[in-house]
PLY file of the C-alpha trace (Angstrom):
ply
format ascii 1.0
element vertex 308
property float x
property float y
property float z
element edge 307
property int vertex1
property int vertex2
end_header
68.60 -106.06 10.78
72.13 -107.93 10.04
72.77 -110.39 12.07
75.38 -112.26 10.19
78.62 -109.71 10.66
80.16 -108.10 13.31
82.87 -105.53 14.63
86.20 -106.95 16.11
89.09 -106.24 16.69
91.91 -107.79 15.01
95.14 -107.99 17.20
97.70 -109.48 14.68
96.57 -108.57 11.62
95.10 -105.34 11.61
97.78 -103.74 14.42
98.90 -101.47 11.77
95.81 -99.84 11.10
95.52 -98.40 14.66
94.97 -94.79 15.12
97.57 -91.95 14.28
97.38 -88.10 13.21
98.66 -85.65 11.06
98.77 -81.87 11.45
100.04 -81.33 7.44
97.23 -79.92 5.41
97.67 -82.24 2.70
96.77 -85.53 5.01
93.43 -86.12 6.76
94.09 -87.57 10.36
93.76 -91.40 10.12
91.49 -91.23 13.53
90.39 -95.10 13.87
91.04 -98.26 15.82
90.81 -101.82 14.73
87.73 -101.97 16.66
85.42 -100.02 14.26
85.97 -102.36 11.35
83.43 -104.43 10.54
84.35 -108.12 9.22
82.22 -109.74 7.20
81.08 -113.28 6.07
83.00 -114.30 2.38
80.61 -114.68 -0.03
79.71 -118.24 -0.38
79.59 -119.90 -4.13
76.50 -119.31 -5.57
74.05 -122.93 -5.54
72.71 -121.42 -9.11
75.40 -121.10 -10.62
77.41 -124.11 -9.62
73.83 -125.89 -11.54
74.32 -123.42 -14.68
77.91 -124.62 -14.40
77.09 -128.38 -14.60
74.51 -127.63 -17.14
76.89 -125.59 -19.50
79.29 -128.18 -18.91
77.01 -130.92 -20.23
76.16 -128.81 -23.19
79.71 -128.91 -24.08
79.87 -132.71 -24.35
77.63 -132.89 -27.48
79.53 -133.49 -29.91
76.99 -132.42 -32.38
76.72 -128.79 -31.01
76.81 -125.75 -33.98
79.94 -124.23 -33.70
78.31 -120.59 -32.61
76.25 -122.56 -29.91
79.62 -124.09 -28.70
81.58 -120.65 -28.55
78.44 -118.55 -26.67
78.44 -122.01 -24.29
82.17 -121.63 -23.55
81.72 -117.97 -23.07
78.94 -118.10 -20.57
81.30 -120.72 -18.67
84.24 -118.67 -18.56
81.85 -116.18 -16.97
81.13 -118.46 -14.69
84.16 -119.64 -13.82
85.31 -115.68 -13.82
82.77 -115.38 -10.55
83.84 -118.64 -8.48
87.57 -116.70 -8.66
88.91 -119.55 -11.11
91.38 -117.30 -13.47
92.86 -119.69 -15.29
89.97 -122.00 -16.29
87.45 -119.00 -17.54
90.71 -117.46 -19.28
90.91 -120.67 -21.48
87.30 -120.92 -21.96
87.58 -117.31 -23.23
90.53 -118.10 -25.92
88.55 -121.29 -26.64
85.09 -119.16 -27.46
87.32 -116.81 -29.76
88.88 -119.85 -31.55
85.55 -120.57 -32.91
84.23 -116.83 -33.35
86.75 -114.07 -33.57
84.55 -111.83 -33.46
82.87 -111.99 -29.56
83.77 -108.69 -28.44
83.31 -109.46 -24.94
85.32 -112.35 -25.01
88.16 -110.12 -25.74
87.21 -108.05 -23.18
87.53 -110.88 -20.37
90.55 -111.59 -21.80
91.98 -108.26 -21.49
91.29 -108.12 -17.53
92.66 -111.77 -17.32
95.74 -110.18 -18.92
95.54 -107.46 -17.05
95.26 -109.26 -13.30
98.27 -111.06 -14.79
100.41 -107.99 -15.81
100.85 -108.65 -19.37
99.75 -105.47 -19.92
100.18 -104.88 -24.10
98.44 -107.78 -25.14
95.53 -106.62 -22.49
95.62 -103.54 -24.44
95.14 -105.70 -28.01
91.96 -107.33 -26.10
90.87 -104.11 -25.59
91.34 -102.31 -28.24
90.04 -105.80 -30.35
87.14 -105.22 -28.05
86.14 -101.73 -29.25
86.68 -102.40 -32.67
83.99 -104.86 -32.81
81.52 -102.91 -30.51
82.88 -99.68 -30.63
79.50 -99.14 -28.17
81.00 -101.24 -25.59
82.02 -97.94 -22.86
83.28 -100.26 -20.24
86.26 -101.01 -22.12
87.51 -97.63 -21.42
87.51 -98.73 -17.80
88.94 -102.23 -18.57
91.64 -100.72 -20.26
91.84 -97.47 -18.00
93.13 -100.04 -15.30
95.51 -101.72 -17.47
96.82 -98.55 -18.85
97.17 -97.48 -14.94
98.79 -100.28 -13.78
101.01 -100.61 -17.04
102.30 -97.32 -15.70
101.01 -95.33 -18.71
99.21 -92.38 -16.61
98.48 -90.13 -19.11
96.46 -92.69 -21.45
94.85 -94.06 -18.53
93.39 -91.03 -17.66
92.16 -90.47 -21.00
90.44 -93.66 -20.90
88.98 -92.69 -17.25
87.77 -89.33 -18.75
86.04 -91.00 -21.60
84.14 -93.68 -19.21
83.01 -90.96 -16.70
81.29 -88.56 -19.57
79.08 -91.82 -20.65
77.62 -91.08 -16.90
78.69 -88.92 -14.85
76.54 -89.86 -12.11
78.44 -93.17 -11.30
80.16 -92.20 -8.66
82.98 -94.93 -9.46
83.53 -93.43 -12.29
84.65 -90.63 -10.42
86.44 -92.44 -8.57
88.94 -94.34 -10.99
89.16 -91.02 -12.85
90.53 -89.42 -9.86
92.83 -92.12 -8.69
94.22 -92.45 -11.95
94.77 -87.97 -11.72
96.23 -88.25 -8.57
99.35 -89.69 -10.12
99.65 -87.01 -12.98
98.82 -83.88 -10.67
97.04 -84.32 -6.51
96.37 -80.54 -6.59
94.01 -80.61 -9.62
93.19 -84.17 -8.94
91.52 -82.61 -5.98
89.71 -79.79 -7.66
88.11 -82.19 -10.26
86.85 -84.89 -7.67
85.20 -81.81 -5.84
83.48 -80.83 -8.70
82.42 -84.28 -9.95
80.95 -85.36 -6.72
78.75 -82.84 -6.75
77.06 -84.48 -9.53
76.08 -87.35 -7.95
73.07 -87.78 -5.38
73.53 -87.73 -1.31
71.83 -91.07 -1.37
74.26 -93.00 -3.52
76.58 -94.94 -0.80
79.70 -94.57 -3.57
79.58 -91.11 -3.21
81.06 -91.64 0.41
84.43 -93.10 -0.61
84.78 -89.73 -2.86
84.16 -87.67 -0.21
86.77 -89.92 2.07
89.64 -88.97 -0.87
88.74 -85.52 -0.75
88.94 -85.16 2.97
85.20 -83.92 3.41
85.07 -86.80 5.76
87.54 -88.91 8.01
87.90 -92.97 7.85
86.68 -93.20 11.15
83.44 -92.02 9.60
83.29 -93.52 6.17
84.02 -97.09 8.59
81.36 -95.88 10.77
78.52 -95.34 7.87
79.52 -99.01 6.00
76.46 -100.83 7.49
74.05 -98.18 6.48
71.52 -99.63 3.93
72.47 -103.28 4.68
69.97 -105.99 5.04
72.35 -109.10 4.56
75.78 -110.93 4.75
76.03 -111.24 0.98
75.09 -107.26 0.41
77.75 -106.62 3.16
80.44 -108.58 1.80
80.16 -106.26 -1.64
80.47 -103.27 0.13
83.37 -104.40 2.54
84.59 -105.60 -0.92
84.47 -102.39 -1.85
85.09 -99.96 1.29
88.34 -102.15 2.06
90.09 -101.49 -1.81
89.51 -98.11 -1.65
90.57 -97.49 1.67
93.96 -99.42 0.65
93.96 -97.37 -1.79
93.54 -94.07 0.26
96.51 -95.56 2.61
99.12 -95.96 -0.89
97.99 -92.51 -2.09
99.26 -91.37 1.67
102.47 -93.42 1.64
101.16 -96.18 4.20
101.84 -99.06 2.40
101.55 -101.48 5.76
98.04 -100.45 6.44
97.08 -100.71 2.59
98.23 -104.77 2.22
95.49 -105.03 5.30
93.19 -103.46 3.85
93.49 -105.24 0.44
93.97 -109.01 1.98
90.21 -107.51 3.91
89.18 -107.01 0.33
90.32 -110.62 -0.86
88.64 -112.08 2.53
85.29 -110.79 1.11
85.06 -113.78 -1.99
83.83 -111.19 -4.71
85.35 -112.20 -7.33
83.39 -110.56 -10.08
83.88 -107.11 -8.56
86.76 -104.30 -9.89
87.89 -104.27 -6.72
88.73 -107.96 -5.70
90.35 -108.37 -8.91
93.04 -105.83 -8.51
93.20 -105.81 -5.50
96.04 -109.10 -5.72
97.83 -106.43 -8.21
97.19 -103.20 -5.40
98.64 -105.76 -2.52
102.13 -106.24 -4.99
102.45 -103.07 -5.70
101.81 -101.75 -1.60
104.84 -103.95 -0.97
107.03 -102.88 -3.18
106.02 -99.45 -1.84
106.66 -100.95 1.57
110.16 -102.46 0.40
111.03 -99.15 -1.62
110.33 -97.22 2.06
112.57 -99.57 4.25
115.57 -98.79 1.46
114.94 -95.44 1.89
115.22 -95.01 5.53
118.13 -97.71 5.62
120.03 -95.07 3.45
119.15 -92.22 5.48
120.28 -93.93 8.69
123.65 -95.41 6.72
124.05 -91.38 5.65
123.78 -90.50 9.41
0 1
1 2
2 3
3 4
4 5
5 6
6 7
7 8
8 9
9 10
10 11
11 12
12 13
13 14
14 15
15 16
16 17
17 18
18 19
19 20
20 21
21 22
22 23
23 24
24 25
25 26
26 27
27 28
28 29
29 30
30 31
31 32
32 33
33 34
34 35
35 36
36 37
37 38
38 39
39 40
40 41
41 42
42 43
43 44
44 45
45 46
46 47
47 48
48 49
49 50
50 51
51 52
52 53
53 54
54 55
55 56
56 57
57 58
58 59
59 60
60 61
61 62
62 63
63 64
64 65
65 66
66 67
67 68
68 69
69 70
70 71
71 72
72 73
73 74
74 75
75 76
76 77
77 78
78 79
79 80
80 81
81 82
82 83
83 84
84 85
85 86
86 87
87 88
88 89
89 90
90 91
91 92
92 93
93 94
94 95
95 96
96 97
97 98
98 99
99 100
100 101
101 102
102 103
103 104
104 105
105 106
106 107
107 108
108 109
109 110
110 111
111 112
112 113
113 114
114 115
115 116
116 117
117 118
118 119
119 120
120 121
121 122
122 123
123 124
124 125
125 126
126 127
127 128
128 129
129 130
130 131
131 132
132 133
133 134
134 135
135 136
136 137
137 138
138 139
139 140
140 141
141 142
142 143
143 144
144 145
145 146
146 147
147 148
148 149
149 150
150 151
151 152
152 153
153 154
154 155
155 156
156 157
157 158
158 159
159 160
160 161
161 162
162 163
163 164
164 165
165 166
166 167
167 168
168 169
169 170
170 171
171 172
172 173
173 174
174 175
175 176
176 177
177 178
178 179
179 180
180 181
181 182
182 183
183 184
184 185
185 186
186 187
187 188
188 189
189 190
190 191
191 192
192 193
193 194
194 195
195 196
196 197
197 198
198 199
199 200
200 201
201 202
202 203
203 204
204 205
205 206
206 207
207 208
208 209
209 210
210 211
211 212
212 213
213 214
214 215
215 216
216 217
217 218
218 219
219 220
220 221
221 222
222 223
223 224
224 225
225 226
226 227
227 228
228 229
229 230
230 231
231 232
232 233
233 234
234 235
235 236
236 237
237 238
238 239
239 240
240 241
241 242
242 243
243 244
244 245
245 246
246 247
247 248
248 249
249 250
250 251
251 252
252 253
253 254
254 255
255 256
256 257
257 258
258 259
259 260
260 261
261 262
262 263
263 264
264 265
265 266
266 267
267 268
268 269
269 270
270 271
271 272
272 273
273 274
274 275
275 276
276 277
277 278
278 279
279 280
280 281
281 282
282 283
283 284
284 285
285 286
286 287
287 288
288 289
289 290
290 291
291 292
292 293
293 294
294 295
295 296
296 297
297 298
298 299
299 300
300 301
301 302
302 303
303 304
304 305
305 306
306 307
C-alpha cells in the first residue's frame, strides 16, 4: 500500500497541462486534468552514502595512499557526489582520478555526461570515444554519447549510436525508447513503424514498455498517468518512476509542439531528486531547449499576426 504520495491538483503550476483534443491523425488527444497526476515525495539523500562519503573522504587525507588507491577513491567519490546532484564537485573528482590513471574508462565516461549536461558537446564526444577505446566492451557509451550526439544536434550519428545500444538488448524497453526519440527527428513516419515493431519484443509486464506504447498512440496519457502507481510499494520506488513518467511525457509534449506543458513536466521530473537517473539529468537540458521551442512559437505567431 503507498501511503506516502498522493494525487492533487496543481492550480498554478500545472494549468497548462489541462485537458484538450485533437481530431488530426497524427496527434493522440491529450485527454487529462491536473487532477490525475500523482506528486511524489523527492528522494531524500541517502544516510549510506553520506557515511561512504565521509569515509572516502577520510581515505583521501592519507597522505601515504598508492597513487591507484587514490584515483579508484576519487572515482568512487565523484560517483557519489554524481547521486547527491553535486555536478561540479564529482566532475573534478573525475578529472582528478584521470590525472593519476589515464586510463579509467569510466571516468571518462562520467566526464562525458558532465560535459554533456553542460553542452560542451565535442569534448563529451572525446570522453566517449576515450571511453570505448579503453573498454571497447563498455555498450553504455553508445547511450552516453547517443544523448550527446542528440542534443549536439548531430541526428544521424545519434541514431547510430541508439541503434548500436538497442541490439546489445533489445528487450530494454528504454532502449527503444531513446532509439525512437532520437528517429523521430530524422523521419516520424518510420520512427513509428520501428517503435511498433520493437515493442513487441519486450514483455507485457515490463512497466517501460508503457511509455512506448504512450509514443505510439496505443494508449492515451490519461492512461499511462492512470497506470503510474501500479507495482509501487514505496515513496522512494515512486519518485523513480515519476522521475521517469514525467521526462518522457515532456518529451511526448515537445515531439507534439507543446512546449508549455513539456517545462511542467520536466521541472515534475527535477522535483523527484533522482539525480543518478537519464532522465533527471537531461531533463535541465530538455527544459532549455522546451523554451526556446516556446520562444521560437511566440515569434512565429507574432509574425503571422504582424502579416495580418
Amino acid at each position: 500500500m503507498i501511503k506516502t504520495y498522493k494525487s492533487v491538483a496543481i492550480t498554478c503550476l500545472l494549468l497548462s497541462l489541462s485537458a484538450c483534443k485533437t481530431t488530426s491523425n497524427t496527434q493522440i488527444a491529450h485527454e487529462f486534468s491536473p487532477g490525475q497526476l500523482i506528486i511524489g515525495e523527492p528522494l531524500p539523500v541517502s544516510f549510506e552514502n553520506e557515511v561512504r562519503l565521509a569515509r572516502i573522504s577520510d581515505i583521501l587525507l592519507n597522505k601515504e595512499l598508492k597513487p591507484a588507491h587514490r584515483a579508484q577513491a576519487l572515482f568512487r567519490r565523484g560517483v557519489l557526489f554524481d547521486g547527491f546532484g553535486l555536478s561540479n564537485m564529482a566532475y573534478g573528482d573525475f578529472n582528478r582520478a584521470l590525472h593519476i590513471n589515464p586510463k579509467m574508462a569510466d571516468a571518462y565516461n562520467f566526464i562525458g555526461i558532465h560535459l554533456t549536461m553542460a553542452g560542451q558537446f565535442d569534448k563529451a564526444y572525446e570522453a566517449f570515444d576515450a571511453t570505448l577505446e579503453l573498454a571497447p566492451e563498455h555498450q553504455y557509451v553508445y547511450l552516453n554519447r547517443g544523448i550527446a550526439l542528440y542534443y549536439g544536434g548531430k541526428d544521424k550519428l545519434a541514431v547510430q549510436d541508439f541503434k548500436q545500444f538497442h541490439q546489445l538488448d533489445p528487450k530494454d524497453p528504454y532502449r527503444v525508447l531513446w532509439r525512437y526519440i532520437s528517429e523521430q527527428k530524422i523521419d516520424k513516419h518510420q520512427a513509428i513503424l520501428d517503435l511498433n515493431t520493437n515493442l513487441a519484443a519486450i514483455d507485457d509486464g515490463v512497466w517501460a514498455k508503457q511509455i512506448g506504447l504512450l509514443f505510439s498512440m496505443k494508449i492515451s496519457q490519461a492512461q499511462f498517468i492512470d497506470g503510474l502507481s501500479v507495482g509501487i510499494a514505496n515513496s522512494k520506488e515512486m519518485a523513480k518512476r515519476l522521475c521517469e513518467a514525467y521526462f518522457y511525457l515532456g518529451v511526448y509534449a515537445r515531439i507534439y509542439d507543446k512546449p508549455e506543458r513539456a517545462i511542467n513536466f520536466f521541472k515534475l521530473t527535477l522535483a523527484t531528486n533522482v539525480y543518478e537517473y537519464v532522465e533527471h539529468r537531461f531533463a535541465r537540458r530538455e527544459l532549455l531547449e522546451s523554451r526556446l521551442d516556446l520562444h521560437k512559437k511566440k515569434i512565429a505567431q507574432q509574425a503571422l499576426v504582424t502579416k495580418q
